[in-house]
C-alpha positions as CSV (number, residue, x, y, z in Angstrom):
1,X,3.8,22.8,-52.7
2,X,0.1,22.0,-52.0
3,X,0.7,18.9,-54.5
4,X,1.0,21.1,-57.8
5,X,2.1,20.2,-61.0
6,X,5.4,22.5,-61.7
7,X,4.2,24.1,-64.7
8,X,0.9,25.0,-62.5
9,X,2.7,25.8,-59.0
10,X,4.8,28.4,-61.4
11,X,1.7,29.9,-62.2
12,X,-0.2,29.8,-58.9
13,X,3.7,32.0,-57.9
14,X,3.1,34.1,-60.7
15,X,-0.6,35.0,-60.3
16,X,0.3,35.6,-56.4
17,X,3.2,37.9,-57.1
18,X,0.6,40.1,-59.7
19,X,-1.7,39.9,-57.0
20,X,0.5,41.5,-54.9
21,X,1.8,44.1,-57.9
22,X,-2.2,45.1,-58.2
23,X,-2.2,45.7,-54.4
24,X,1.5,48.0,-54.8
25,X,-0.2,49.9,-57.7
26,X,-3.3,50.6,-55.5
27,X,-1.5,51.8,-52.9
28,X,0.6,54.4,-54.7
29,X,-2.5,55.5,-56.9
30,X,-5.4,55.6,-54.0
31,X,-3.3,56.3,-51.0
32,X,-1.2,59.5,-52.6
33,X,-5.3,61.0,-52.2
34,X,-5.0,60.7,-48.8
35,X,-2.2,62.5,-47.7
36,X,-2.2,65.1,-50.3
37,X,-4.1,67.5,-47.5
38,X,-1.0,66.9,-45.3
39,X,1.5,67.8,-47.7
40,X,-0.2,70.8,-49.8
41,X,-1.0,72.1,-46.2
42,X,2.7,71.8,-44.7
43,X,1.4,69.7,-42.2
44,X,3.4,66.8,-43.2
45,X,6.6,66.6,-45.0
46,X,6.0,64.1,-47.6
47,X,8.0,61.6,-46.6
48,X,6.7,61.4,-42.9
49,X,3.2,62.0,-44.5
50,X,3.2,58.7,-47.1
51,X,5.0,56.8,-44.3
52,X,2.4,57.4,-41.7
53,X,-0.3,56.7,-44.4
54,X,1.6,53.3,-44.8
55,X,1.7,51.8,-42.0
56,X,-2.4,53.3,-41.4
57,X,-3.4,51.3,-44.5
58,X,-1.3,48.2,-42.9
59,X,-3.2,48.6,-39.9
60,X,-6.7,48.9,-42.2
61,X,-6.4,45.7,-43.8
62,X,-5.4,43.6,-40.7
63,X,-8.3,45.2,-38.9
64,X,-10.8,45.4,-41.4
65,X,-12.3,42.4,-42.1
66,X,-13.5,40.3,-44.9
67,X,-16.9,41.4,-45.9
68,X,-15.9,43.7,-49.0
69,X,-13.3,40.8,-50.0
70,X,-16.2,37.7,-50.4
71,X,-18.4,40.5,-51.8
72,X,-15.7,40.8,-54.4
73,X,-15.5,37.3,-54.8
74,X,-19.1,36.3,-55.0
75,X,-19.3,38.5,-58.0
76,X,-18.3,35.8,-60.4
77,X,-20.7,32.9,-60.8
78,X,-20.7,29.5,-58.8
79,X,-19.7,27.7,-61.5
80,X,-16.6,29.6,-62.6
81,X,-15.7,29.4,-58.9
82,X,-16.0,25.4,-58.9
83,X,-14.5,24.8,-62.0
84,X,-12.4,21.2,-61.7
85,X,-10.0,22.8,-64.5
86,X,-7.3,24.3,-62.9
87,X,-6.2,25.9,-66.3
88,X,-9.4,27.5,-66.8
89,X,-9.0,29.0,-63.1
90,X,-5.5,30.5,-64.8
91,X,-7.2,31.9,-67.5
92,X,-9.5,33.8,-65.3
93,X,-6.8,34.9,-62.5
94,X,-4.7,35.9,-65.0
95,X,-7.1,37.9,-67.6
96,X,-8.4,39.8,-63.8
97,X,-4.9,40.4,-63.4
98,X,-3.7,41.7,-66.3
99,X,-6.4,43.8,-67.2
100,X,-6.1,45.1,-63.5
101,X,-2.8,46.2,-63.6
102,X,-2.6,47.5,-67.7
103,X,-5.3,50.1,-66.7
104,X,-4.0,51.2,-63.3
105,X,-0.4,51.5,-64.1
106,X,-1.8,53.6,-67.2
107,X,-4.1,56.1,-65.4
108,X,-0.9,56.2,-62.8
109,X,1.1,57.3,-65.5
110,X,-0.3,60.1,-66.6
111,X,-1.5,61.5,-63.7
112,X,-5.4,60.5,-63.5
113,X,-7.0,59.9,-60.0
114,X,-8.9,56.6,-61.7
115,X,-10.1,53.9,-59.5
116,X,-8.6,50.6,-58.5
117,X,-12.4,49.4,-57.2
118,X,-14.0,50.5,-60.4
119,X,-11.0,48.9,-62.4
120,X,-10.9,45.3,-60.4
121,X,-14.8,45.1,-60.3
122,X,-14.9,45.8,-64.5
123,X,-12.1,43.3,-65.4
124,X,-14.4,40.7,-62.8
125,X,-17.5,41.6,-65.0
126,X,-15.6,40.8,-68.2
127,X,-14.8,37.7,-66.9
128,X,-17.8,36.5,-66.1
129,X,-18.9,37.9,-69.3
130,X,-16.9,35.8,-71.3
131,X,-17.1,32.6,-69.0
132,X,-20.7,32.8,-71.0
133,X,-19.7,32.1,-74.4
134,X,-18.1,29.1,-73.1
135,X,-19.7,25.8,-74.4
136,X,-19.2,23.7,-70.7
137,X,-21.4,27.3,-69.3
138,X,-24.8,25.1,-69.8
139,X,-26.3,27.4,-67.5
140,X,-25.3,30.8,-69.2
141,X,-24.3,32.1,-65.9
142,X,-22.0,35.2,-66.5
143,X,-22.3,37.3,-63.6
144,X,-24.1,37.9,-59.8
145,X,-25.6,40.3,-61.3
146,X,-27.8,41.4,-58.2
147,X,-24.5,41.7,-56.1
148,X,-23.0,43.7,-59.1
149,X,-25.9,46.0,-59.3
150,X,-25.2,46.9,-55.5
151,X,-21.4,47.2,-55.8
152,X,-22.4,49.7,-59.0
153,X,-24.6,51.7,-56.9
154,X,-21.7,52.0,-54.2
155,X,-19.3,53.1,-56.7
156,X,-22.0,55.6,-58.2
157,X,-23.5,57.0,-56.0
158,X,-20.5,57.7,-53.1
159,X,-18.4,60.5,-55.1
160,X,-21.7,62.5,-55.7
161,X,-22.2,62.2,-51.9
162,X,-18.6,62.9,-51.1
163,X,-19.0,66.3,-53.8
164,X,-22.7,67.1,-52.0
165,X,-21.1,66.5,-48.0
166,X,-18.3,68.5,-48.7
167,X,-20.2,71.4,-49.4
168,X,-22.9,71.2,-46.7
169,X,-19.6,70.6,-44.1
170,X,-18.1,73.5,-45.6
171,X,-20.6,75.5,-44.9
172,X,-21.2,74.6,-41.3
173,X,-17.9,75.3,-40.6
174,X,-18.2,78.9,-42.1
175,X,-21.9,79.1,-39.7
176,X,-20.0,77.7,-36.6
177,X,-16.6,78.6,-36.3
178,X,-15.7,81.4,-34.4
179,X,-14.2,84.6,-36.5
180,X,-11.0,84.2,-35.1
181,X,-10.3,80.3,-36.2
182,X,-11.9,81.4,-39.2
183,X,-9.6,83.1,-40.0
184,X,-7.1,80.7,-40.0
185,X,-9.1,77.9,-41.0
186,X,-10.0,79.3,-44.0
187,X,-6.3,80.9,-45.6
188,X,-4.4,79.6,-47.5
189,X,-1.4,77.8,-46.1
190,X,2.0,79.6,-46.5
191,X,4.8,78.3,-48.3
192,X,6.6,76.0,-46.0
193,X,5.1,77.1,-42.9
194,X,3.5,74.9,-40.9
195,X,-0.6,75.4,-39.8
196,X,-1.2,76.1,-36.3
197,X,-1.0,73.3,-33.8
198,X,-4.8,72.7,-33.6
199,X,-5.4,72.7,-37.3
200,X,-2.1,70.7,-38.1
201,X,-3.6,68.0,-35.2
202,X,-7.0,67.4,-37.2
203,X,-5.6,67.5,-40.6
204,X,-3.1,64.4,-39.6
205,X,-5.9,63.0,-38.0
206,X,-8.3,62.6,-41.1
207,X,-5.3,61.8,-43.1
208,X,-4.9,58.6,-40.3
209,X,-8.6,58.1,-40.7
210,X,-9.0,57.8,-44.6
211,X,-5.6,55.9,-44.5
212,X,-6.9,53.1,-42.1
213,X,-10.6,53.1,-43.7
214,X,-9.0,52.9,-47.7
215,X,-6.7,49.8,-46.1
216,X,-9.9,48.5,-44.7
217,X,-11.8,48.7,-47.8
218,X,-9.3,48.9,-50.7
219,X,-6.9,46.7,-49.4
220,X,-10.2,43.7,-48.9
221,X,-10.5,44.0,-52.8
222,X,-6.6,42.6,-53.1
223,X,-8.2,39.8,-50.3
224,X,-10.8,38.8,-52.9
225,X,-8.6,38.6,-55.6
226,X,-5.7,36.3,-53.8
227,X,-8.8,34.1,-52.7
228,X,-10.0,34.1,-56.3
229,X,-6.8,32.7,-57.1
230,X,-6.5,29.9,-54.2
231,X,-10.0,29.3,-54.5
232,X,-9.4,28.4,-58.2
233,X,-6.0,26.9,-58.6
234,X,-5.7,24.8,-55.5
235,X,-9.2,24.5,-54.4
236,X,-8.5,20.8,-52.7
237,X,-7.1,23.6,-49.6
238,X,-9.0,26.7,-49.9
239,X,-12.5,25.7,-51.4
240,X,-13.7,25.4,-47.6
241,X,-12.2,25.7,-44.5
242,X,-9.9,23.6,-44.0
243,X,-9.6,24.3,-39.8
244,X,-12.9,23.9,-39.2
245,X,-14.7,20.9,-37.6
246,X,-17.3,20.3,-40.5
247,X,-19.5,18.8,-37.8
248,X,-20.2,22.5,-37.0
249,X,-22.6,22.4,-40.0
250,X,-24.8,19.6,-38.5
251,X,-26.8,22.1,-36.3
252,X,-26.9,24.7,-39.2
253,X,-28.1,22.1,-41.7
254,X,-31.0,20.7,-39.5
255,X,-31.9,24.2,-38.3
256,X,-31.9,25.6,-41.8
257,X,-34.3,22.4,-43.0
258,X,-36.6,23.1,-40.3
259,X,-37.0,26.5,-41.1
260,X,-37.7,25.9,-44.7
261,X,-40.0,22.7,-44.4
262,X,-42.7,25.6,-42.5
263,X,-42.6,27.0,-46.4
264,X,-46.2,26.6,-48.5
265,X,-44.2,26.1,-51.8
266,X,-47.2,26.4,-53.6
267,X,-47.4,30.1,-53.0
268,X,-44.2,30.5,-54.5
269,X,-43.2,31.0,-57.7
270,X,-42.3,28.5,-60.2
271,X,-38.8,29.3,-60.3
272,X,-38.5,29.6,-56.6
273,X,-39.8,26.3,-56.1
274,X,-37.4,24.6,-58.5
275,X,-34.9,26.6,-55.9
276,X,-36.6,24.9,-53.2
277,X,-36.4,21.2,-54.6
278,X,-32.9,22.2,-55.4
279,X,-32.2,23.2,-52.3
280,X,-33.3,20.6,-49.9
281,X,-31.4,18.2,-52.2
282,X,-27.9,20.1,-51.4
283,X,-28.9,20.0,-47.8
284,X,-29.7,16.2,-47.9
285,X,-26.0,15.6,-49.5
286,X,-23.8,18.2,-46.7
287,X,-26.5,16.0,-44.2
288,X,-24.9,12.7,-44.9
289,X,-21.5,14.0,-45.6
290,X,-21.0,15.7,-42.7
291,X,-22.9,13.2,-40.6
292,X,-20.9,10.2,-42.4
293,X,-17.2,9.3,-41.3
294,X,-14.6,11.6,-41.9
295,X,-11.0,10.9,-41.8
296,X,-9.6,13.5,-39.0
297,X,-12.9,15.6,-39.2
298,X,-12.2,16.8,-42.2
299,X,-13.8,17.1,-46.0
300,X,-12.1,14.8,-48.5
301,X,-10.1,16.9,-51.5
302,X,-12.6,15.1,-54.1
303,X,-15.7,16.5,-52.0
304,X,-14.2,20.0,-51.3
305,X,-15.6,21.5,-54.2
306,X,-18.7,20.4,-54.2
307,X,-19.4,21.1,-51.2
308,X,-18.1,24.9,-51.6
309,X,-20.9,24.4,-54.4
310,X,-23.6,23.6,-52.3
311,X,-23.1,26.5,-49.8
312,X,-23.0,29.4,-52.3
313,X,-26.1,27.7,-53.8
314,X,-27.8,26.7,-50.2
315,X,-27.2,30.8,-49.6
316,X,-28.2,32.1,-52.9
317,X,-31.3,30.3,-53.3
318,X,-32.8,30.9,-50.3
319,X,-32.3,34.6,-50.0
320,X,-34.0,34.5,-53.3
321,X,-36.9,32.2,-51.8
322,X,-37.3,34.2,-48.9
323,X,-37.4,37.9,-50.8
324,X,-40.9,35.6,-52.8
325,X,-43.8,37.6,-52.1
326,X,-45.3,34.1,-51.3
327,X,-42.7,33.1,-48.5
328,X,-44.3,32.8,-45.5
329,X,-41.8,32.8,-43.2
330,X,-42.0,34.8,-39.6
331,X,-39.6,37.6,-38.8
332,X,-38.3,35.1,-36.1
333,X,-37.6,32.7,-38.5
334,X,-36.2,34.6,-41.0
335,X,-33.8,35.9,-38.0
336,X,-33.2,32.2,-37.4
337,X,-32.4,31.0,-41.2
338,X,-29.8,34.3,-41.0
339,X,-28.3,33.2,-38.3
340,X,-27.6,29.2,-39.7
341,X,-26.8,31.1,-43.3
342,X,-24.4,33.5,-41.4
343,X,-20.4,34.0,-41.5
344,X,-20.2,34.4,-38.0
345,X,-21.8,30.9,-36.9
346,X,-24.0,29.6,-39.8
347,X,-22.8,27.7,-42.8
348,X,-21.1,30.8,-44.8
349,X,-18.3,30.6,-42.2
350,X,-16.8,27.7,-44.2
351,X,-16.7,29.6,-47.5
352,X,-16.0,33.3,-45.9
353,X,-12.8,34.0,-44.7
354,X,-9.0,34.2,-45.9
355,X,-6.2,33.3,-44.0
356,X,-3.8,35.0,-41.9
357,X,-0.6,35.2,-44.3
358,X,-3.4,36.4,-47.1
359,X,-4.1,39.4,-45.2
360,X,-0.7,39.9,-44.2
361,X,0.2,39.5,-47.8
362,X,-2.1,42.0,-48.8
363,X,-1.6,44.6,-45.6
364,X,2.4,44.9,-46.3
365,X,1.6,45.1,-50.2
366,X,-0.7,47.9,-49.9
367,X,1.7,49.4,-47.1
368,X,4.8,49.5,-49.1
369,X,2.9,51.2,-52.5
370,X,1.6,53.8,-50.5
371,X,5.3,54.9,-49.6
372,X,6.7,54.9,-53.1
373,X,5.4,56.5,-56.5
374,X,2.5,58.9,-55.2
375,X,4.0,62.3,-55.9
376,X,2.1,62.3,-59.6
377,X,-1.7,61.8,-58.0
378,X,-0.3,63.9,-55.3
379,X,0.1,67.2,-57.4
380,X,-3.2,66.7,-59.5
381,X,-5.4,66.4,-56.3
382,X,-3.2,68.9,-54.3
383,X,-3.0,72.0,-57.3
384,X,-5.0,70.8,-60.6
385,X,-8.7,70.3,-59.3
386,X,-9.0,73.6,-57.8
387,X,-8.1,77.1,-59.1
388,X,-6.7,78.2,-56.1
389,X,-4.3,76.3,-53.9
390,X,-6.2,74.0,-51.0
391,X,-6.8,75.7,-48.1
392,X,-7.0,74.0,-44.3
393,X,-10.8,73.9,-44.3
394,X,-10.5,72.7,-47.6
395,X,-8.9,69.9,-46.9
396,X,-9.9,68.8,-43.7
397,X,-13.5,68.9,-45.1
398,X,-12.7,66.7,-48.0
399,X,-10.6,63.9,-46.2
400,X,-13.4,63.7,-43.2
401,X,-16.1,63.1,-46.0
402,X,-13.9,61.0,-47.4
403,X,-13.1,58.9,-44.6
404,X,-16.7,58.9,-42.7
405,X,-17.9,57.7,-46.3
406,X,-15.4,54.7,-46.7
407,X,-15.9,53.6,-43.3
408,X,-19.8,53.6,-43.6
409,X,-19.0,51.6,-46.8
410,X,-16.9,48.9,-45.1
411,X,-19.3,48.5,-42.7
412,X,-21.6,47.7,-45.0
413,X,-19.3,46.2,-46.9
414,X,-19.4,47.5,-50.1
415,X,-16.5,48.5,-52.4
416,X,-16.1,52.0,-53.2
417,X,-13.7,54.1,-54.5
418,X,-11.3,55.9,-52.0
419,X,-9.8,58.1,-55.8
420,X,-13.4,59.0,-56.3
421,X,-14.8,59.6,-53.1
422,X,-12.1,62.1,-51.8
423,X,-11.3,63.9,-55.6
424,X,-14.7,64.8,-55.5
425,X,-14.5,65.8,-51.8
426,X,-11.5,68.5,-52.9
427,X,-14.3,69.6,-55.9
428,X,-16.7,70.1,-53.5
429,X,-14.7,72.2,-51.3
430,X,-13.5,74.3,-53.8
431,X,-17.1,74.9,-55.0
432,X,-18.6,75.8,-52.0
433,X,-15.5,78.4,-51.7
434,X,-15.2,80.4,-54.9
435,X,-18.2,78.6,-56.6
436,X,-18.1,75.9,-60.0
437,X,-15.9,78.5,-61.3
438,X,-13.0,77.7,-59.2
439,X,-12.5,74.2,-61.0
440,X,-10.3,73.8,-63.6
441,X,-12.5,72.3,-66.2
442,X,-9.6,70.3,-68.2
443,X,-8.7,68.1,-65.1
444,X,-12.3,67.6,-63.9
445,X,-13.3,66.6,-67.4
446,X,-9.9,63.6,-67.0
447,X,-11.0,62.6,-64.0
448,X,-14.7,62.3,-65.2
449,X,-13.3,60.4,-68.7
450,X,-11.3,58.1,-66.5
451,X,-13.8,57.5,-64.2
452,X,-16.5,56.6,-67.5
453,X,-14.0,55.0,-69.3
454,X,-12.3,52.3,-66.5
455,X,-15.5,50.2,-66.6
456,X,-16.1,49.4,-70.1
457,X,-12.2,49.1,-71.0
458,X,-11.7,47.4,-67.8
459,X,-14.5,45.1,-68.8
460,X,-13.5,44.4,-72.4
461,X,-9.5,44.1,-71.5
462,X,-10.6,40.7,-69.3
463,X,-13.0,39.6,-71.5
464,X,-10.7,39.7,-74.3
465,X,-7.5,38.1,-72.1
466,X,-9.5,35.3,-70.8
467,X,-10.6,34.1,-74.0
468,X,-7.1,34.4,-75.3
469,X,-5.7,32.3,-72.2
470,X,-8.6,30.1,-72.6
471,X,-7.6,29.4,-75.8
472,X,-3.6,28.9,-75.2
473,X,-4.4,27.0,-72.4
């Protein structure tokens, strides 16, 4: 299959497999958030409850997109993502594997709402990290490290909004709702009684929504990582492509050439006009591939990674040249150059996307973990962040937060945490109720450790694998 060596096909089966274990894990330790509302509030029975949720995060990933997943994958350098080593490609899928899974299956185990994002993004640091120290790294590229700095404000800043938006909708419902619904909006539910009708409706509702928006987000990260792994074991099919007419480009090259050759590079900056030199030079070679013969309009294998090459670079460098206080380009223009760059019609549509069966993959992965192993998250969100047992309001509050924030997030498409976002939703709530005092302190201060702790051991777990598999391999 796809012309592998055995010992290497075994691997790419192996690394697909984990893939799909990371995306199982996820789903039984970020999804059981989700329909813990339903099933502290008798809403749901638990079974109907982490069913529904299933086939909601199924739906998520099919409909969600791809913007999170290349935002995940362009967090690793060009040149680890071109590498013409197909056992350094194993070292890195598997250290971003392994490190994945030790720390998720870990936190699972004993309870902790930790965070798959926080966890897959630290053990893609680490890896670049250590692709550094290697001696064929001339460049001492380690990591995007403007794309990683905006995937780290994400994952910041979004639990303290979900903690501050939780309040603030709290307390509009307490200024809006009439005294009556009040009444039973705000009780606590009673033991294996069902809510009313009304308040059993939106509670199932915002359990559907943050369901569908975590499988929209979440479930892109476990895209990013399969295509991490085509991408770097069998490149030859997935560097590019593959069903697309590269004469598309031809349009998007000259318009793209155009646009630049209006630049005064010599109020630029020296390191943006290198960029530029370097730039019209990876131009020049897609121009005379792509306007050369091509055997059934399509790359050749031996070109395939070079030219994945020159598009991240083409894209990288001139969003760089362009942010140069000395670019003069016109909004016009720049809304031309986006539009050549872009994934919708411009030359990034050749190196963003995944394919069907990868999302499918993913989808059924992260469908099936939601519906086994979630009762342990479960009861720490549902009794051990609060004093007092959740109420309706409570809920509700927390899982709209949750899910408005995620959504906003894919839109943007930006990883965040789904664990995070809606724990701190349920701390919120319980605040604005009975005040700080009505946390219990010991599983806040967990939930805070894990959530300071998945980064750096996420980060040193890959870094360490991937120089080990470096060196076995």
């Amino acid at each position: 299959m796809f012309g592998l060596e055995t010992d290497v096909f075994i691997l790419l089966f192996i690394s697909l497999f984990a893939a799909c274990a990371f995306e199982f894990v996820n789903g039984f330790h970020d999804t059981a958030n989700a329909v813990a509302t339903v099933i502290y509030t008798n809403s749901l029975k638990p079974t109907a409850a982490v069913v529904w949720s299933g086939i909601c995060n199924f739906t998520g990933v099919l409909l969600g997109g791809i913007g999170v997943a290349m935002g995940i994958v362009n967090l690793l350098p060009v040149e680890l993502l071109v590498d013409q080593n197909v056992y350094h490609s194993v070292a890195m899928v598997m250290a971003l594997l392994l490190s994945s899974i030790i720390w998720n299956v870990g936190t699972w185990y004993f309870g902790l709402p930790s965070s798959s994002s926080h966890t897959l993004i630290g053990s893609i640091l680490g890896v670049g990290l250590a692709f550094a120290t290697m001696p064929e790294n001339k460049t001492g590229a380690a990591v995007n490290w403007e794309k990683a700095i905006e995937t780290g404000y994400a994952l910041l800043l979004s639990p303290l909004l979900g903690f501050s938006l939780a309040i603030v909708l709290m307390f509009i419902l307490r200024r809006s709702v009439p005294d009556e619904a009040k009444d039973q909006l705000f009780k606590e539910p009673k033991k294996n009684t069902e809510p009313p009708t009304w308040i059993r409706a939106i509670l199932i509702t915002t359990c559907s929504l943050v369901s569908f928006f975590h499988g929209s987000n979440d479930g892109q990260k476990g895209v990013g990582l399969i295509m991490l792994i085509l991408i770097g074991i069998v490149p030859y099919h997935f560097a590019v492509k593959a069903d697309l007419d590269p004469h598309l480009m031809r349009s998007n090259i000259s318009g793209i050439q155009q646009t630049i050759a209006s630049l005064d590079s010599t109020r630029l900056s020296s390191t943006n006009r290198v960029r530029l030199v370097h730039t019209h030079n990876e131009l020049t070679e897609l121009s005379k591939l792509v306007n050369g013969p091509l055997v059934e309009n399509r790359i050749p294998n031996a070109k395939r990674l070079d030219v994945r090459r020159d598009l991240l670079l083409i894209n990288s460098n001139i969003k760089k040249i362009v942010e140069d206080e000395g670019s003069n380009l016109s909004a016009s223009q720049l809304t031309l150059l986006n539009k050549n760059l872009g994934e919708e019609s411009g030359l990034r549509r050749f190196t963003d996307y995944a394919p069907l069966w990868v999302i499918l993959m993913i989808a059924l992965s992260l469908g099936l973990g939601t519906m086994i192993g979630w009762r342990r998250i479960v009861v720490t969100v549902g009794e051990k962040i609060g004093k007092q047992h959740l109420t309706y309001a409570q809920g509700a509050s927390a899982e709209l937060v949750a899910a408005i924030m995620i959504g906003m997030a894919s839109w943007l498409k930006l990883p965040v945490s789904t664990t995070h976002v809606l724990s701190s939703g349920i701390a919120g709530s319980m605040v604005a109720n009975k005040g700080v005092k009505n946390l219990q302190a010991g599983t806040i201060r967990n939930i805070a450790l894990a959530w300071v702790l998945t980064l750096p051991v996420s980060i040193l777990l890959s870094f360490t694998f991937y120089i080990f598999f470096r060196w076995l391999l």
